[in-house]
DRENZABA-784453 format. One record per atom (N, C-alpha, C): residue number from 1; residue in one letter; atom name; x, y negated, z negated. Coordinates in pm, whole numbers, always signed. Atoms other than C-alpha are relative to their C-alpha. Layout:
residues N
    n  res  atom       u       v       w
  NUM    A    CA       X       Y       Z
...
end
This chain:
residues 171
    n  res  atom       u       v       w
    1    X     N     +30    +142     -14
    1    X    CA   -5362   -5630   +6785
    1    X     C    -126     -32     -79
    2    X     N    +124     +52     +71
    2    X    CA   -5610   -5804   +6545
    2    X     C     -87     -44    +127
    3    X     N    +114     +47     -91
    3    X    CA   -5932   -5844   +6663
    3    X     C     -81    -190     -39
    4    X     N     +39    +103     -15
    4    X    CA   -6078   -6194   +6728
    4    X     C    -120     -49     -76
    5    X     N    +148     -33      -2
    5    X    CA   -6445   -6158   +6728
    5    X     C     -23     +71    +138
    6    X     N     +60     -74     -99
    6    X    CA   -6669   -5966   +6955
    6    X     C    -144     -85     +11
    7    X     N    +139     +59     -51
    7    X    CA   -6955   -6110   +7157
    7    X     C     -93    +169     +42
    8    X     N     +77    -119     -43
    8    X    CA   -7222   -5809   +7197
    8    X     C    -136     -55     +15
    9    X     N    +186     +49     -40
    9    X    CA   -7592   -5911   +7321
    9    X     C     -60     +83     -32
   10    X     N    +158    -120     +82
   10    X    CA   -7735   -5563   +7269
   10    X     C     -56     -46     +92
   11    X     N     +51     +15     -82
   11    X    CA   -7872   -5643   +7604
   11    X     C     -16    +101    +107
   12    X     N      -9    -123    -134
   12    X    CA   -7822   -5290   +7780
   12    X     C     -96     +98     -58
   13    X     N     +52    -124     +76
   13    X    CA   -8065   -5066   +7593
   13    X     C     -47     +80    +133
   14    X     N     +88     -97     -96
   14    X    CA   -8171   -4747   +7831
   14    X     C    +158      -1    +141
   15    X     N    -155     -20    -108
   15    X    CA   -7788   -4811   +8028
   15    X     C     +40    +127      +0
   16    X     N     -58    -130      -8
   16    X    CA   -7651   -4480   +8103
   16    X     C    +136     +36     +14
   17    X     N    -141     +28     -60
   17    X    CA   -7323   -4591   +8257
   17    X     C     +94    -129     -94
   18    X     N     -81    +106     +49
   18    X    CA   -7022   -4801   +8093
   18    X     C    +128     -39    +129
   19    X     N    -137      +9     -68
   19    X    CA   -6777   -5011   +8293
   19    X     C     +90     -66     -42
   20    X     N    -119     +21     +77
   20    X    CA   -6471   -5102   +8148
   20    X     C    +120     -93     +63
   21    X     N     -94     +62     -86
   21    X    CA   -6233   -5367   +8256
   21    X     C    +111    -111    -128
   22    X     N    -105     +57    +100
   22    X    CA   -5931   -5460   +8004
   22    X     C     +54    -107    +110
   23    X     N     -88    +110     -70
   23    X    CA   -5775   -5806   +8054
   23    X     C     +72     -24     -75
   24    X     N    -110     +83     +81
   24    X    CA   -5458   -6006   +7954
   24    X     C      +8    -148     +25
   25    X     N     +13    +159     -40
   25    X    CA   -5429   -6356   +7917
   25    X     C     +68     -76     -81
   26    X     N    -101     +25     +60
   26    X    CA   -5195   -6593   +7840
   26    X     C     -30    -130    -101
   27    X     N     +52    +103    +123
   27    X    CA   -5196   -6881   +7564
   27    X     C    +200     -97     +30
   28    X     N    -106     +19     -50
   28    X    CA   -4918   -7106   +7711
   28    X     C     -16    -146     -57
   29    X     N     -51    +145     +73
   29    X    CA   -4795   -7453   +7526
   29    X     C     +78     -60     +83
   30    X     N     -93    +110     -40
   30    X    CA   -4613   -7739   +7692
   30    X     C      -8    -112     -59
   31    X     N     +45     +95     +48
   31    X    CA   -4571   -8011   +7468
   31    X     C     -95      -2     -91
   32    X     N    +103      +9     +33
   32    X    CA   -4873   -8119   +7370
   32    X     C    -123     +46     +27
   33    X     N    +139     -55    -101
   33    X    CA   -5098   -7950   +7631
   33    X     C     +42    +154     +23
   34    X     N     +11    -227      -4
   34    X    CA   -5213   -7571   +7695
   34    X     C     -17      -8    +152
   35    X     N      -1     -32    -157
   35    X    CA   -5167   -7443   +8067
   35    X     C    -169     +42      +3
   36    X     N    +114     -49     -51
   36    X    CA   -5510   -7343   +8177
   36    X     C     -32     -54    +169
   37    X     N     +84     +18    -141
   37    X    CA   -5675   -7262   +8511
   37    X     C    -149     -78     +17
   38    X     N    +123     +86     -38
   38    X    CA   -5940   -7528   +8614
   38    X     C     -51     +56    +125
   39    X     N     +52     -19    -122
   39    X    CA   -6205   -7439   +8844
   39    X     C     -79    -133     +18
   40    X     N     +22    +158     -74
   40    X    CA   -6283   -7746   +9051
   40    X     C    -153      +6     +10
   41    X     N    +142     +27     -36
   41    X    CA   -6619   -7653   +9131
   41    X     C     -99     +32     -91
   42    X     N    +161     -56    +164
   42    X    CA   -6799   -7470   +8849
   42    X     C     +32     -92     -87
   43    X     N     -23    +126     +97
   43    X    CA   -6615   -7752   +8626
   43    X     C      +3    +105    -148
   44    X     N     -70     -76    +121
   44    X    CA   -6452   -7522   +8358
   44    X     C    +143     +42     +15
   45    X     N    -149      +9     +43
   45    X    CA   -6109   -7452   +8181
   45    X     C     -34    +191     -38
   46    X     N     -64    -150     +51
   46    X    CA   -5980   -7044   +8134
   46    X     C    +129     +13      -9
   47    X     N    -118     -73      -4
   47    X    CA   -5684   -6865   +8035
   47    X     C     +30     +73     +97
   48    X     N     -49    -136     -97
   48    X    CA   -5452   -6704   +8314
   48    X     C     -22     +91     -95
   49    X     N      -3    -141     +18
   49    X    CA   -5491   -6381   +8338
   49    X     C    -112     +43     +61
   50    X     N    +143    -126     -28
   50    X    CA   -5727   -6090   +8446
   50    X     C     +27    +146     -36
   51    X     N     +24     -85      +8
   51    X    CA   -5769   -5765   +8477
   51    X     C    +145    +112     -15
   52    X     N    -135    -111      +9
   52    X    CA   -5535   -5459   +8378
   52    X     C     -35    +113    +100
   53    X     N     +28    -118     -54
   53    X    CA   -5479   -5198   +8618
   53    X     C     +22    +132     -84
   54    X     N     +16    -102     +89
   54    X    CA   -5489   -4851   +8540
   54    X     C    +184     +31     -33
   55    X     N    -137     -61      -1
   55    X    CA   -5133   -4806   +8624
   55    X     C    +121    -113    -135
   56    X     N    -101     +87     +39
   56    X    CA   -4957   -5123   +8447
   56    X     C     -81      +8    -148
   57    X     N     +31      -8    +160
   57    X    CA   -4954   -5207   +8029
   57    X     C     -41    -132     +20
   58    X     N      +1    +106      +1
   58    X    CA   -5063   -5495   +7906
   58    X     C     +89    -126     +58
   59    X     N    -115    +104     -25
   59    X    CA   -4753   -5699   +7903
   59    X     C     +40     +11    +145
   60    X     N     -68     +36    -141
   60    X    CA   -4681   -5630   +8285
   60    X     C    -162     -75     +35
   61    X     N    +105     +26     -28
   61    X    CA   -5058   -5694   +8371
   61    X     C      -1    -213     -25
   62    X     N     +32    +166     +40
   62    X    CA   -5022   -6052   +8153
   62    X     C     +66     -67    +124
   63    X     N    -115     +24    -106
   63    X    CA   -4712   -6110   +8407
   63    X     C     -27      -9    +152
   64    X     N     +31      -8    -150
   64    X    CA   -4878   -6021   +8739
   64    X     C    -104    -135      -4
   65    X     N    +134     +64     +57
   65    X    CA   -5175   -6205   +8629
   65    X     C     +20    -182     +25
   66    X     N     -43    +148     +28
   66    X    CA   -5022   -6560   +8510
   66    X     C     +68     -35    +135
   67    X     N    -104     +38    -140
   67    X    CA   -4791   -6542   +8860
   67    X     C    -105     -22     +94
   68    X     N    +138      +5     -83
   68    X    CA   -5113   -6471   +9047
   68    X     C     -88    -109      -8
   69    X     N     +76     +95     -18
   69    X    CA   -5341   -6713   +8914
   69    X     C     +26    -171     -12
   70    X     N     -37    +109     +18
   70    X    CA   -5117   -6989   +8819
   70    X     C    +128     -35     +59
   71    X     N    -150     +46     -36
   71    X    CA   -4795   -6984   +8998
   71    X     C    +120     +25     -92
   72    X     N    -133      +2    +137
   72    X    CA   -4611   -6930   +8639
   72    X     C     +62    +112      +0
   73    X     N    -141     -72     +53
   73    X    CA   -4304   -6710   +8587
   73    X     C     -44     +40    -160
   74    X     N      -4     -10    +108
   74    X    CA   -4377   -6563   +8241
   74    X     C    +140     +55     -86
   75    X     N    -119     -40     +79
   75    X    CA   -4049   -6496   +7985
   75    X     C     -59    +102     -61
   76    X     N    +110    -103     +53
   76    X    CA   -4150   -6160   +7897
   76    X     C     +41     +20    -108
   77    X     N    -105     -19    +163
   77    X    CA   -3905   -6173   +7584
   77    X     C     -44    -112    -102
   78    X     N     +73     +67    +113
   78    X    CA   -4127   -6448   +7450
   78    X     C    -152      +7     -45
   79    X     N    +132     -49      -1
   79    X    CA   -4441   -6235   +7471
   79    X     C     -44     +33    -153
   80    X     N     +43     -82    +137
   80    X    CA   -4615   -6222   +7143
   80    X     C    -150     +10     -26
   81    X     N    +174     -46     -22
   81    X    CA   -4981   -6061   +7043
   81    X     C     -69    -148     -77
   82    X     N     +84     +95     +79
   82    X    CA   -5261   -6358   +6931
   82    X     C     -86     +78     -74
   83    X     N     +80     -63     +42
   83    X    CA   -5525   -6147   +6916
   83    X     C    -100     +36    +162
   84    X     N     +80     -35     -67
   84    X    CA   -5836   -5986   +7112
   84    X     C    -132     -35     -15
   85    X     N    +116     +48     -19
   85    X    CA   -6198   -6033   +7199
   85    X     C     -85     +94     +92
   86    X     N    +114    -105     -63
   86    X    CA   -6431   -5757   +7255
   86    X     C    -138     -91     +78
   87    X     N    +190     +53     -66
   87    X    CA   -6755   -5864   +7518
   87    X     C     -29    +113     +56
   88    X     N     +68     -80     -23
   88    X    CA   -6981   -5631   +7554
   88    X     C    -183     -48     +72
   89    X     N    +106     +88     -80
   89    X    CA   -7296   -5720   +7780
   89    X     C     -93    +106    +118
   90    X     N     +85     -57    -163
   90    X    CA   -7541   -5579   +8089
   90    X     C     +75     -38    +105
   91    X     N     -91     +21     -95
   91    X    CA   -7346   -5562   +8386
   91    X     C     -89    -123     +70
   92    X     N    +114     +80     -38
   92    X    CA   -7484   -5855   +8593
   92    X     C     +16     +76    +205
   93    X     N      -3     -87    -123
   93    X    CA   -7396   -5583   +8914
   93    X     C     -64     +96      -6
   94    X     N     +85    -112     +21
   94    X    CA   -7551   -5298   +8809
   94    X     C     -95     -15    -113
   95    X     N    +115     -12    +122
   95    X    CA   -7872   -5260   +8617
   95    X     C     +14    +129     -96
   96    X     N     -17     -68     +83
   96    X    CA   -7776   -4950   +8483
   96    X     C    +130     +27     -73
   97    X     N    -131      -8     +98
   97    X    CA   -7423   -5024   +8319
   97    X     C     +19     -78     -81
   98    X     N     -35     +59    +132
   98    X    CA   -7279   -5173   +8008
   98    X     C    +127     -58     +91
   99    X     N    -144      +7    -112
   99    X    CA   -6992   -5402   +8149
   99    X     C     +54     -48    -143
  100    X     N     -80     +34    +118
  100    X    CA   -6710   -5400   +7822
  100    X     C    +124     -47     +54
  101    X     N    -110    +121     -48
  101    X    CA   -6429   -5651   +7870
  101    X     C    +119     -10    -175
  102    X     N     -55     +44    +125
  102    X    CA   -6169   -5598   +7569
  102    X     C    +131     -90     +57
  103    X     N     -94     +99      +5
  103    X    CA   -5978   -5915   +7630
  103    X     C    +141     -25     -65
  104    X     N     -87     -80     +73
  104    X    CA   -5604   -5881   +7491
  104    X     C     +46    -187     +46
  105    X     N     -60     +93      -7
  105    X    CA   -5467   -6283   +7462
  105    X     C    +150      +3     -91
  106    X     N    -194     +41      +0
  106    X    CA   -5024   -6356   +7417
  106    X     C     -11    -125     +28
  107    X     N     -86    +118     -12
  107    X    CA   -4882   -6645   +7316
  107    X     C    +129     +51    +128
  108    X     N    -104     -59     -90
  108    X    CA   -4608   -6657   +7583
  108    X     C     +66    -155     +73
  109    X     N     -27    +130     -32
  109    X    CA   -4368   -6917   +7721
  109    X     C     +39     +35    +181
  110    X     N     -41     +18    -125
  110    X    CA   -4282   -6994   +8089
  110    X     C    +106     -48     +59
  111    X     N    -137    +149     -27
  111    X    CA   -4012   -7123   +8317
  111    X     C     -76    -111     +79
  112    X     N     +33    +123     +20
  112    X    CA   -3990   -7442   +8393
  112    X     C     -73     -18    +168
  113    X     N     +82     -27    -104
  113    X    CA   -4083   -7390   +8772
  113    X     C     -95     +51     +68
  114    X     N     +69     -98     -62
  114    X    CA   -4368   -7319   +8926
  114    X     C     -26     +67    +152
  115    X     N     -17     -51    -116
  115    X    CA   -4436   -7095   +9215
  115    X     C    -146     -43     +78
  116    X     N    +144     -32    -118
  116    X    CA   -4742   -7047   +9492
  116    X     C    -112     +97    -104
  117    X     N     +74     -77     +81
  117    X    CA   -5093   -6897   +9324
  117    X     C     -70     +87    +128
  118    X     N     +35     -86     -96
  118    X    CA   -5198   -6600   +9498
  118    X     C    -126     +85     -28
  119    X     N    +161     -16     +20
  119    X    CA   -5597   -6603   +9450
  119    X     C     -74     +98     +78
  120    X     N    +116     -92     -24
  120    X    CA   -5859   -6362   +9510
  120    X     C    -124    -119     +57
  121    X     N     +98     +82     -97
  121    X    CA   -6150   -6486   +9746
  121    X     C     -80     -87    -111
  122    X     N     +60    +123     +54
  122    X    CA   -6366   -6592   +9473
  122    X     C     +56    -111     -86
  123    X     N    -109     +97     +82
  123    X    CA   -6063   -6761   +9273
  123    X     C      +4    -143     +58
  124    X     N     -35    +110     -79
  124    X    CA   -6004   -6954   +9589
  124    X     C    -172     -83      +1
  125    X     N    +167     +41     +12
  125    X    CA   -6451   -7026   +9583
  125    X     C      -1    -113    -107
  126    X     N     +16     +79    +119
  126    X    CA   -6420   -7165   +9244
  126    X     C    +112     -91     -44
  127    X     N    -103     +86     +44
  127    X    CA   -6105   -7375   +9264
  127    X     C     +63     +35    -106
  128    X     N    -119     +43     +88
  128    X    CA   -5843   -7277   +9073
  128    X     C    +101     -62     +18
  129    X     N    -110     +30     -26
  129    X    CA   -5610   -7459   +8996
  129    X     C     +68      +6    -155
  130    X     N     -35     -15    +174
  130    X    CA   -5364   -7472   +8712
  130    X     C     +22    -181     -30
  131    X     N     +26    +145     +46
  131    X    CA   -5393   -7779   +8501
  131    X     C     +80     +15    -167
  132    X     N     -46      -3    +160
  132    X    CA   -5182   -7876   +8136
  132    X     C     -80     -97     -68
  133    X     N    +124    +137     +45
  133    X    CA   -5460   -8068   +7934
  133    X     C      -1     +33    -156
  134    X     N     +52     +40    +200
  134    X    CA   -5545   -8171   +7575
  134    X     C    -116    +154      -4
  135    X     N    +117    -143     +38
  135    X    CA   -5697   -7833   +7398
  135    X     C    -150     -82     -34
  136    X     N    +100     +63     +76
  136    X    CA   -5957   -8086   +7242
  136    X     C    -115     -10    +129
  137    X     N     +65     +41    -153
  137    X    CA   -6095   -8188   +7644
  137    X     C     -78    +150     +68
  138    X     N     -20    -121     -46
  138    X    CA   -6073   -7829   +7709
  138    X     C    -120     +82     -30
  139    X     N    +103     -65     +80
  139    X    CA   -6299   -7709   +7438
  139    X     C    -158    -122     +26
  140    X     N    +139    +104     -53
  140    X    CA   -6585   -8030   +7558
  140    X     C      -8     +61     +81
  141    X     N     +67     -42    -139
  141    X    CA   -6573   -7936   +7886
  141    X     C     -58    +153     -22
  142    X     N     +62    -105     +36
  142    X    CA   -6625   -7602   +7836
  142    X     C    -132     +19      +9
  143    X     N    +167     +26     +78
  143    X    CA   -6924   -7681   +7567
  143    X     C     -70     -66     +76
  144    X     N    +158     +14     -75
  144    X    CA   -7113   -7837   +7837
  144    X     C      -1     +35    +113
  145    X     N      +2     -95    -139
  145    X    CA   -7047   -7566   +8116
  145    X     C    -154     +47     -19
  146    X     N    +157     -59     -11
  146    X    CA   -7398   -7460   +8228
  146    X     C     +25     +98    +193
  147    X     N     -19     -33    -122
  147    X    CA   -7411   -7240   +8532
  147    X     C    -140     +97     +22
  148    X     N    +169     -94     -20
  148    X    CA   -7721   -7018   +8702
  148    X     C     +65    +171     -36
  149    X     N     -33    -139     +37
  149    X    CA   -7502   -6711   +8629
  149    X     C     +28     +47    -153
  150    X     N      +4     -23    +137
  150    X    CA   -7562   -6611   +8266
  150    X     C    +172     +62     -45
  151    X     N     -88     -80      -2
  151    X    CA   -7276   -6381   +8286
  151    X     C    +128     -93     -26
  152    X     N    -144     +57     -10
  152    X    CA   -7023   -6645   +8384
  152    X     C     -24    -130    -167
  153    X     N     +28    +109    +193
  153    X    CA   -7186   -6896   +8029
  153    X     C     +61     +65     -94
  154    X     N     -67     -47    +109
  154    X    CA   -7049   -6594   +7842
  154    X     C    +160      -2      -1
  155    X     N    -178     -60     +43
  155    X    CA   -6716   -6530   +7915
  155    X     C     +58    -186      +6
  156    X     N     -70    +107     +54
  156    X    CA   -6665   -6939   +7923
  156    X     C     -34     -66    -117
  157    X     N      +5      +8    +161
  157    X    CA   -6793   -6936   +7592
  157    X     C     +66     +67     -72
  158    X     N    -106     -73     +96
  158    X    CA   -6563   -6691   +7471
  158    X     C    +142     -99     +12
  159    X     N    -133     +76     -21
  159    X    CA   -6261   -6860   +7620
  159    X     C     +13    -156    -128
  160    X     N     +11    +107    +100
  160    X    CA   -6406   -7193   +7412
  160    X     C      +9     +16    -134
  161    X     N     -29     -62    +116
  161    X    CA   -6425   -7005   +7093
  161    X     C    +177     +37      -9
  162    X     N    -181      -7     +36
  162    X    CA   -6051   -6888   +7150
  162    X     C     +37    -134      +4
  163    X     N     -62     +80      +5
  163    X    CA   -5937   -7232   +7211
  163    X     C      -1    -102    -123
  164    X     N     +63    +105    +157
  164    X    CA   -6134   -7392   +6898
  164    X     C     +61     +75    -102
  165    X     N     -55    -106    +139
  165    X    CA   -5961   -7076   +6678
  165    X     C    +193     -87     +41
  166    X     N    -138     +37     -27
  166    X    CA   -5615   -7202   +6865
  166    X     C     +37    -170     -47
  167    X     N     +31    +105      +3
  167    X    CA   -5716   -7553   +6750
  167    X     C     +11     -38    -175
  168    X     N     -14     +23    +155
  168    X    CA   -5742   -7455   +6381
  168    X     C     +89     +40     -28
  169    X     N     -98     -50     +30
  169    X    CA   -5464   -7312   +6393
  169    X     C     +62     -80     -13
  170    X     N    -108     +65     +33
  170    X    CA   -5281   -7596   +6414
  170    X     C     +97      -7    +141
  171    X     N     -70     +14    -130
  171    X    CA   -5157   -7541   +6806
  171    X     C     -40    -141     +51
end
């Protein structure tokens, strides 16, 4: 899978420990509008998806993921690679780890129904919900996410960078 860009701070010098947490995430079209999860309360737009277990591949991971956080059914026969997005950073849990996040985003289409989203405690904290919105709204809101957790400014600045690359593209 081509790589994206990589966000690296160079913010861990003297870390000893790396923790590692591959994600999948989906890049979903309807129309005119991109599926994304809105959180109601921090007031930002992400791509379903999360984390890969050790046991599942990407492509099942994208699948658990998108059902989990958005209710969506993914067509796994219309799964295709976009690209990736290395972040590399200071854990904001441990002072002595590197926390690396190689992000793995699929175009991918859905059916037409959706189901129940079956959130994790802080999912349910931060309001998700799934929302189909103008990429253009998507990439503002974003750009003026501010939050006290440094940690969470990066990874919804990465997401904004993918959506502004999905933007020149011509999606």
């Amino acid at each position: 899978m081509r790589r994206l860009f990589e966000i690296d701070l160079k913010d861990y010098d003297g870390c000893t420990k790396v923790f590692r947490r591959p994600s999948a995430r989906a890049i979903i079209f309807r129309d005119s509008k991109i599926a994304l999860v809105y959180a109601t309360n921090e007031k930002y737009y992400k791509f379903p998806g999360g984390g890969i277990h050790e046991d599942e591949d990407k492509k099942e991971a994208l699948i658990r993921e998108v059902k989990e956080e958005a209710g969506l059914s993914v067509i796994p026969e219309s799964i295709t690679e976009y690209g990736s997005v290395l972040r590399r950073q200071k854990s904001d849990k441990d002072a002595d780890t590197v926390f690396e996040q190689e992000n793995y985003y699929y175009r991918c289409e859905v059916e037409d129904k959706s189901g129940e989203q079956n959130l994790d405690e802080y999912e349910k904290d931060a309001g998700f919900v799934l929302v189909y919105v103008d990429i253009e709204e998507a990439i503002k809101t974003n750009g003026e996410y501010r939050s006290e957790c440094f940690f969470n400014e990066v990874m919804i600045g990465r997401e904004k960078r993918v959506l502004e690359m999905l933007l020149s593209d011509g999606c």
